[in-house]
N, C-alpha and C positions, 0 to 999 in steps of 0.2 A: 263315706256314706254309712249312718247306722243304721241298725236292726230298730224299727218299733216293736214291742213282743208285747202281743195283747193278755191278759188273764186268762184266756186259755188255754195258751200253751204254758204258761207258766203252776197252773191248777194240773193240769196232766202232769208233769213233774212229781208231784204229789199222789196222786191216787193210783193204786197199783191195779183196778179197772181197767184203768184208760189205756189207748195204745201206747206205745212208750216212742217207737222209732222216730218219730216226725218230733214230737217234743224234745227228746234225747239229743239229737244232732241241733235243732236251736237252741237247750243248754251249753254243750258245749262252743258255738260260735259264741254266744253272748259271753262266757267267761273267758274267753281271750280276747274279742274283738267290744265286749259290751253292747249296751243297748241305751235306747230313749224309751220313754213312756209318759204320759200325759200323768196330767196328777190324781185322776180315780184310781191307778192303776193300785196302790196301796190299799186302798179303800176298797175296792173289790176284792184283794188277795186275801185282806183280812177277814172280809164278809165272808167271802165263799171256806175261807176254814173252818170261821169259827161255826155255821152252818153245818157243814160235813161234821165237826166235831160233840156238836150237838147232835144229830143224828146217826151217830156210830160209824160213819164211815170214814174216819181217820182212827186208826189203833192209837189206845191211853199210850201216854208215853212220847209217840213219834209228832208232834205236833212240835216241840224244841227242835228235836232236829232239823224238820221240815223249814221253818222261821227262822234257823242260823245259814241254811240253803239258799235261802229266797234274798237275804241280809246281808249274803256275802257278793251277793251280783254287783258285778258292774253296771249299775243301772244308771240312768240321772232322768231324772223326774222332773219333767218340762211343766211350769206353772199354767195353768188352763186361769189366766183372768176372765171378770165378765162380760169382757165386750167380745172376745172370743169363745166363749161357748154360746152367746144370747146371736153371735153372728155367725162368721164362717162354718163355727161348729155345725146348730143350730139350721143353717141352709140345709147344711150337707147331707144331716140327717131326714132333713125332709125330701131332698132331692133323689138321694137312695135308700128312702125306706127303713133306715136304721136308727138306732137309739142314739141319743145324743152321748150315749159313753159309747159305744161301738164306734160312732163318726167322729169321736174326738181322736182314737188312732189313727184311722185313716187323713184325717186334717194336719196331723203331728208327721207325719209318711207325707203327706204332699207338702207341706210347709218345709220341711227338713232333708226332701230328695233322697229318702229313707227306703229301705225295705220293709215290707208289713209282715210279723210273723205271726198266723194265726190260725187256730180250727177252728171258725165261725166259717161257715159256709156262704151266709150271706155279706159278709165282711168282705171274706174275698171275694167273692164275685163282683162285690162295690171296687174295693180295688181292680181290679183288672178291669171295669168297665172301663175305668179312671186313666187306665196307664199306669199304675202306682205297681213296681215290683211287689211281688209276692214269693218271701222263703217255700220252695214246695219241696 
């Protein structure tokens, strides 16, 4: 069974902010056991840096680092076609209230009998309405 690990725990990794214990220990599962993630997941990593990096809250410099961290995961990056995001996705997010990138985790975690690893609050909550494990 894998790990889905949404952008947020993957963005906490990154900012010295954020709590670290909850993301820290689903780092470490994912670089032994690896993970899945739906195909925004790049797409948001990248958003949410280059964002912060524009805005000062990533120190000059540490942003290599950071991208040879993110680069070295065992990740694999489950393709999101359009009939599954305009469908299952696209319900799911209507059905719990969530964005259609937030539902496409959770679809990729029920599709895959996966664990969801996430600090979205309303994510998890969807999960577990669902039955869908949640890393806590």
């Amino acid at each position: 069974m894998s790990t889905v690990v949404d952008a947020s725990v993957v963005l906490a990794w990154c900012f010295e902010d954020e709590d670290s214990a909850y993301p820290e220990r689903v780092l470490a599962d994912v670089r032994v056991d690896g993970a899945t993630v739906p195909a925004i997941w790049p797409l948001e990593i990248a958003n949410a840096l280059r964002v912060a990096e524009r805005r000062g809250r990533i120190l000059e410099g540490r942003l290599p680092g950071m991208l040879e961290v993110i680069s070295a995961l065992p990740v694999t990056v489950e393709p999101t076609p359009t009939s599954l995001a305009l469908g299952p996705i696209l319900r799911l997010a209507r059905s719990q209230k969530l964005s259609p990138y937030d539902a496409s985790y959770l679809e990729l975690a029920m599709r895959s009998g996966g664990t969801l690893a996430t600090l979205d609050r309303q994510l998890k909550e969807a999960a577990v309405r669902l039955g869908v494990p949640v890393v806590n």
